[in-house]
N, C-alpha and C positions, 0 to 999 in steps of 0.2 A: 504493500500500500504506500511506504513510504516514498517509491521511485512514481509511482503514481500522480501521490501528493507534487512531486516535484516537476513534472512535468506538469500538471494542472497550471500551478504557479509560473513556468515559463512562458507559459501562450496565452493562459486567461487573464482577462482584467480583474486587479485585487478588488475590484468594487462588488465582484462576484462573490457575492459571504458562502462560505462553506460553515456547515455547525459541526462543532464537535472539539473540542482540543486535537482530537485523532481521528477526521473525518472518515468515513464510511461508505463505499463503493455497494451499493444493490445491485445484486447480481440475479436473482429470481424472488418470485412471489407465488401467491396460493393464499385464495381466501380472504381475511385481512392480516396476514402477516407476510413478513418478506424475510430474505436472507444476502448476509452478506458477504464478502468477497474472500473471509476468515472463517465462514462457515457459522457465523453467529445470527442467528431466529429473532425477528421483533415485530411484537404487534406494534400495527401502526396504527399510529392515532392520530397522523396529517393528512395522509391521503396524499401524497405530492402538492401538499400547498391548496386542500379545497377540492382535487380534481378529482384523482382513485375514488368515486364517487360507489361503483358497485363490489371494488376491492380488486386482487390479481387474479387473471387467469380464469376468466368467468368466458363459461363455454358458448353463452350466445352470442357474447361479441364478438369471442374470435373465428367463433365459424361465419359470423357474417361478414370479417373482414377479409377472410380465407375465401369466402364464396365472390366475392368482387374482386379479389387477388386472381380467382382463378378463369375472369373473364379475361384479363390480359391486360387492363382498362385500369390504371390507377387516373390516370387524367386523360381530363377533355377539353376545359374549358367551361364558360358559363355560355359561350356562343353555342351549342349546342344544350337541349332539351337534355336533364338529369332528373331521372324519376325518383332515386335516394335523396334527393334537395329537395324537389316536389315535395315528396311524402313528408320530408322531414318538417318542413315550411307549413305546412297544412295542420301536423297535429299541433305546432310551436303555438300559431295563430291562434287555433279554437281554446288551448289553455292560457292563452295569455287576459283572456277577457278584454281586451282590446276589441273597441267595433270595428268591423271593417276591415281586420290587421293586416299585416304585409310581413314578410320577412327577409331580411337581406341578410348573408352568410359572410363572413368573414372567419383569421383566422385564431383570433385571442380578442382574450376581453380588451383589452388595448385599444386595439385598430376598433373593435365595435364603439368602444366612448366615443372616439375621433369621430365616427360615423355620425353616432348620435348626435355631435358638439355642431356639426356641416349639416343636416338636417335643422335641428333649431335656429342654429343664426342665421343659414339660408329663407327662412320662413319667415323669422322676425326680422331678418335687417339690421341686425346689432351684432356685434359681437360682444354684448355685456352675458357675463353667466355666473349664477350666486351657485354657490358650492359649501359644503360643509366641513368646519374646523376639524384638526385630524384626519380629514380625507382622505385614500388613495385610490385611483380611479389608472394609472397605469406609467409606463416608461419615456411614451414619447413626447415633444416637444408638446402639442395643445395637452393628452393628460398631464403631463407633469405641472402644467399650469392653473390644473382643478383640483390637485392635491396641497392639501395642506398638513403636510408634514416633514420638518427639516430633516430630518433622516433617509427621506425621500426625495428630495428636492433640490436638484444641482445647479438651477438658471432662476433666478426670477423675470427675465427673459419668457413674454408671451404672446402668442399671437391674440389672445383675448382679454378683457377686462373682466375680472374676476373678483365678487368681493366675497367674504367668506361670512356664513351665517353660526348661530349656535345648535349647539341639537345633540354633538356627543361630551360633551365637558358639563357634564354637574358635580364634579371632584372639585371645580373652582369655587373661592371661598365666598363668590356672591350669589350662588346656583345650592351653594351645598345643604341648605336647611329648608327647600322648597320641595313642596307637596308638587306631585306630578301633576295638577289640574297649575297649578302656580307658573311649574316651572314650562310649563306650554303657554302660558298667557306673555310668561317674563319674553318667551324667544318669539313671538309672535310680534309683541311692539316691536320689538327690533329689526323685526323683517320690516313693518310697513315703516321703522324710520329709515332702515337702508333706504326702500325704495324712496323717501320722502328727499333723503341728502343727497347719498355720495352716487347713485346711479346718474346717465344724462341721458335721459328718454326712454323706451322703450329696453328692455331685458330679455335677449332670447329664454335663459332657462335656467331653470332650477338641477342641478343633479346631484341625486345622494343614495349611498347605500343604506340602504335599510340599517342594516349591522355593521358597522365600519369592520373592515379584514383587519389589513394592517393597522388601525389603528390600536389592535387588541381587543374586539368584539365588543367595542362600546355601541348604546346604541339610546336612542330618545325612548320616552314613554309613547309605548302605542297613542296614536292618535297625532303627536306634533305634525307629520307629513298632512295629514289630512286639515287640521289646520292652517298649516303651512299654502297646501294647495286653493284652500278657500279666499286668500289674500291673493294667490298669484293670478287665480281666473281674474279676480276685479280688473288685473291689469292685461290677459292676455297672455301672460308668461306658461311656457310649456313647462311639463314636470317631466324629469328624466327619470326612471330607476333604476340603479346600477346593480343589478341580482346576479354578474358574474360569481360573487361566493355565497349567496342566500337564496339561489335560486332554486328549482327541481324538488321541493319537496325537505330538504335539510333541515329549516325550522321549524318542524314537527306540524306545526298551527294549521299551516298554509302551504299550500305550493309554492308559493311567488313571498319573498320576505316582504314586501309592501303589504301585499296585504294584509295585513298586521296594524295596519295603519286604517285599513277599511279606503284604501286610496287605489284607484285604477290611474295608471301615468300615462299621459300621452304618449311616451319614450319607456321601452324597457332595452337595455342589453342585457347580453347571457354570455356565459363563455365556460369554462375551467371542468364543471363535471360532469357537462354535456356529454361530451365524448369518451368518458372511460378511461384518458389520459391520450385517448389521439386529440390531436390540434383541431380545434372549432369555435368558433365566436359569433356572435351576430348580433342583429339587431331586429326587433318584433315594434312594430307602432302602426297609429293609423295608416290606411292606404294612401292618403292623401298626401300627407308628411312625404310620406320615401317616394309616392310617383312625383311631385312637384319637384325633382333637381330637375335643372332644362339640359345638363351633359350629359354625355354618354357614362359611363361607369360597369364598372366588374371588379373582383376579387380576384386573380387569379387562380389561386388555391382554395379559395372560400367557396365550402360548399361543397369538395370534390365527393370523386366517389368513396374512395375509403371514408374519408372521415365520417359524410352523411351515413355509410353504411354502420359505422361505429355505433353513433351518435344516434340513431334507430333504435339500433338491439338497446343500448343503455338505455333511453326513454321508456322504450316498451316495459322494458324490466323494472325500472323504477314504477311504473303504473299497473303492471301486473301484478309485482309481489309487495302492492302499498308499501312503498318505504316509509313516504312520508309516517303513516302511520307507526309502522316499526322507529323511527325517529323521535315522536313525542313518546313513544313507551320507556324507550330505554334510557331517556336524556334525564328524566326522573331520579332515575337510581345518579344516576353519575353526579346533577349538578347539587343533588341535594344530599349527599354524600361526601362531596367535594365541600359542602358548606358546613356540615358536622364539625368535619374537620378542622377547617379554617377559623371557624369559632374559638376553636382552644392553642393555637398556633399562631404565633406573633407575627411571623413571616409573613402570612399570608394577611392579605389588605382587601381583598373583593373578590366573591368568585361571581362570575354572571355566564348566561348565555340562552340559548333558546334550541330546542331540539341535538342534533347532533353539532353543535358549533357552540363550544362553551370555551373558558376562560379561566386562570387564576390569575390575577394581580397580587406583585410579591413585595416585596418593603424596598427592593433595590434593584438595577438591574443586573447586578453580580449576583443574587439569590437566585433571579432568572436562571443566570447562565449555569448557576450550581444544580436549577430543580434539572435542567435540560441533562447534563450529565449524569447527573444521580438516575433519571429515569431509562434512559440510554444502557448502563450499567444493569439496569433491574430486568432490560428486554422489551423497552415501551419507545416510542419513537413519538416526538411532539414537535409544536411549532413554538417558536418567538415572535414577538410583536406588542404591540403598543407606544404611543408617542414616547417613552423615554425607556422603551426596552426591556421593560423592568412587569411583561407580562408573558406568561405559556401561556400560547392558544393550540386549542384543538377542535379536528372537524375529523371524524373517524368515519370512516366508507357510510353507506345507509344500510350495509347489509349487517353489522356489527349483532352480535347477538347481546341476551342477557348474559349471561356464561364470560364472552367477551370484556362484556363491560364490566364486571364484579372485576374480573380481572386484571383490566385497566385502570380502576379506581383503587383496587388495594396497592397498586404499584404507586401510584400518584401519592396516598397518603403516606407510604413508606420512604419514600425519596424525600417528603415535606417534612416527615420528623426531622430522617436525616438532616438536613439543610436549617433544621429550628436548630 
């Protein structure tokens, strides 16, 4: 691994975080655990960052990408008719609860924001767009500009004017002792005084994750969106929702994390566990929205046949075998288990989350980086995140059992002594 590591280091950009003191090479998988390159077994409880959405080596995906493998046909284009895009686009639409919908395929949540951000300021004629403190919405030049996270954040350099609203910070010390009917009132005047000062005319749009990712799975009291959006109709402003990691059934409630909010957006993207960890992104809104650019346009890759073929079997499977529902059962045990604990453990500052995408906030972010090792060592596999680093998040396949999850949660509390 070491000659590994070292080669990594010669050609990759150090901006590229590898975890681990002694990172770790995945070599196979099976179910929800994988194995590494030394022969050592770990349930995973990241899922490649959101996406291993139905876990490793799940036989309908790969016979569906083996069966488009074996037409000879990996690409065509979008100039040509694709019935795995069709089909995929058809069922995307009828669940998105969108009237009218449309869908356009891309290949990451990334390029679908972009997509989104060209659609609203093409409509509206602004390039103004409010976005949410904590933010991250993706890599390139206009997301980097809707993210608000310096950890994230390499240019203030943007193509758009961007002012940034409240919604995942009630940890600050003017937010911290308000009742959730308050603290929706409190960010609500602040939207209509945005819109009163610092905007100049018209605001193409609103975009926010339901549940911030990287922010560390912070997230408003159900309802601010829909508040939210009551003030932006006044004006006309689109609502975007960003369910690249809260999409497909994850937060147990709902298919779609917005709805959580009782909010249908004019703008949704999708991306990350669409696909089972093949590459797929896109975007679902009115028809009207996506038919009004007057260019030409395509995806290259967006859309292909493998991935649609992926991104099929995975949907199917998640609505055949109710994830969703599997999701709100088993999040129970974990996040309210996780909170037992936390209770009597100094370390630990906040657990929260919602179906399978939960959270601990830790008292530092070197506690972080110890729970992260400590659970690594025990055989469990997690994420990092939040504005000052100093949070494990997790989002474990939808297929996760109860049996699983006992077993994830007695790791977790075991590593949290440790580290007390």
């Amino acid at each position: 691994m070491s000659d590994l590591l070292a080669r990594h280091r010669a050609v990759i950009p150090t901006w590229v975080t590898l975890y681990y003191d002694e990172p770790i090479e995945i070599v196979s998988g099976r179910g929800n655990r994988v194995t590494d390159s030394e022969g050592r077994t770990y349930l995973d409880f990241f899922a490649g960052i959101v996406t291993n959405t139905l876990g490793y080596d799940i036989a309908e995906v790969r016979e569906a990408v083996e069966r488009q493998l074996a037409t000879g046909v990996v690409h065509t284009s979008t100039l040509y008719l694709l019935r795995g895009q069709v089909e995929l686009a058809e069922k995307i639409a009828r669940l998105s609860g969108i009237e009218n919908a449309k869908v356009f395929f891309t290949n990451s949540g990334t390029e679908a924001n972009e997509t989104a951000l060209l659609l609203a300021t093409y409509t509206r004629k602004s390039n103004q767009v409010l976005a949410m403190r904590q933010s991250y919405h993706g890599r390139s030049f206009g997301a980097t500009s809707i993210t608000a996270n310096a950890s994230w954040k390499n240019s203030a350099l943007s193509p758009l004017s961007v002012y940034f609203l409240h919604g995942g910070d009630r940890h600050l010390a003017q937010f911290r002792g308000l009742s959730d009917d308050d603290y929706v009132k409190v960010c609500v005047e602040d939207l209509r005084h945005t819109l009163a000062t610092v905007v100049g005319g018209d605001v193409a749009a609103l975009i926010a994750e339901p549940i911030q990712g990287v922010g560390g799975f912070t997230a408003p009291p159900d309802g601010l969106y829909a508040a939210y959006q009551e003030v932006l109709a006044e004006h006309g402003v689109l609502f975007i929702a960003d369910e690249v990691q809260t999409g497909w059934g994850r937060t147990g409630q709902n298919f779609w994390g917005i709805q959580n909010h009782g909010v249908t957006p004019d703008i949704m993207t999708f991306a990350k566990g669409l696909g089972n960890g093949f590459a797929i992104g896109g975007v679902v809104a009115r028809g009207e929205l996506l038919d009004a650019l007057h260019a030409t346009g395509l995806s290259t890759f967006g859309g292909n046949p493998i991935s649609t073929a992926a991104a099929n079997a995975t949907l199917d499977y998640i609505l055949d075998h109710d994830l969703q529902a599997n999701a709100a059962k088993v999040d129970e045990r974990i996040i309210d288990g996780l909170r037992a604990a936390g209770a009597r453990l100094d370390v630990v500052t906040d657990v929260r989350g919602r179906g399978l995408m939960f959270a601990i906030q830790l008292s530092s972010p070197e506690a972080a980086k110890r729970l992260l090792e400590a659970t690594k060592a025990r055989g469990l596999l997690v994420g990092k995140g939040g504005l000052y680093g100093d949070t494990v998040r997790m989002a474990p396949p939808l297929t996760l059992t109860e049996d699983e999850a006992e077993e994830g949660l007695n790791i977790l509390i075991d590593a949290l002594e440790e580290i007390s």
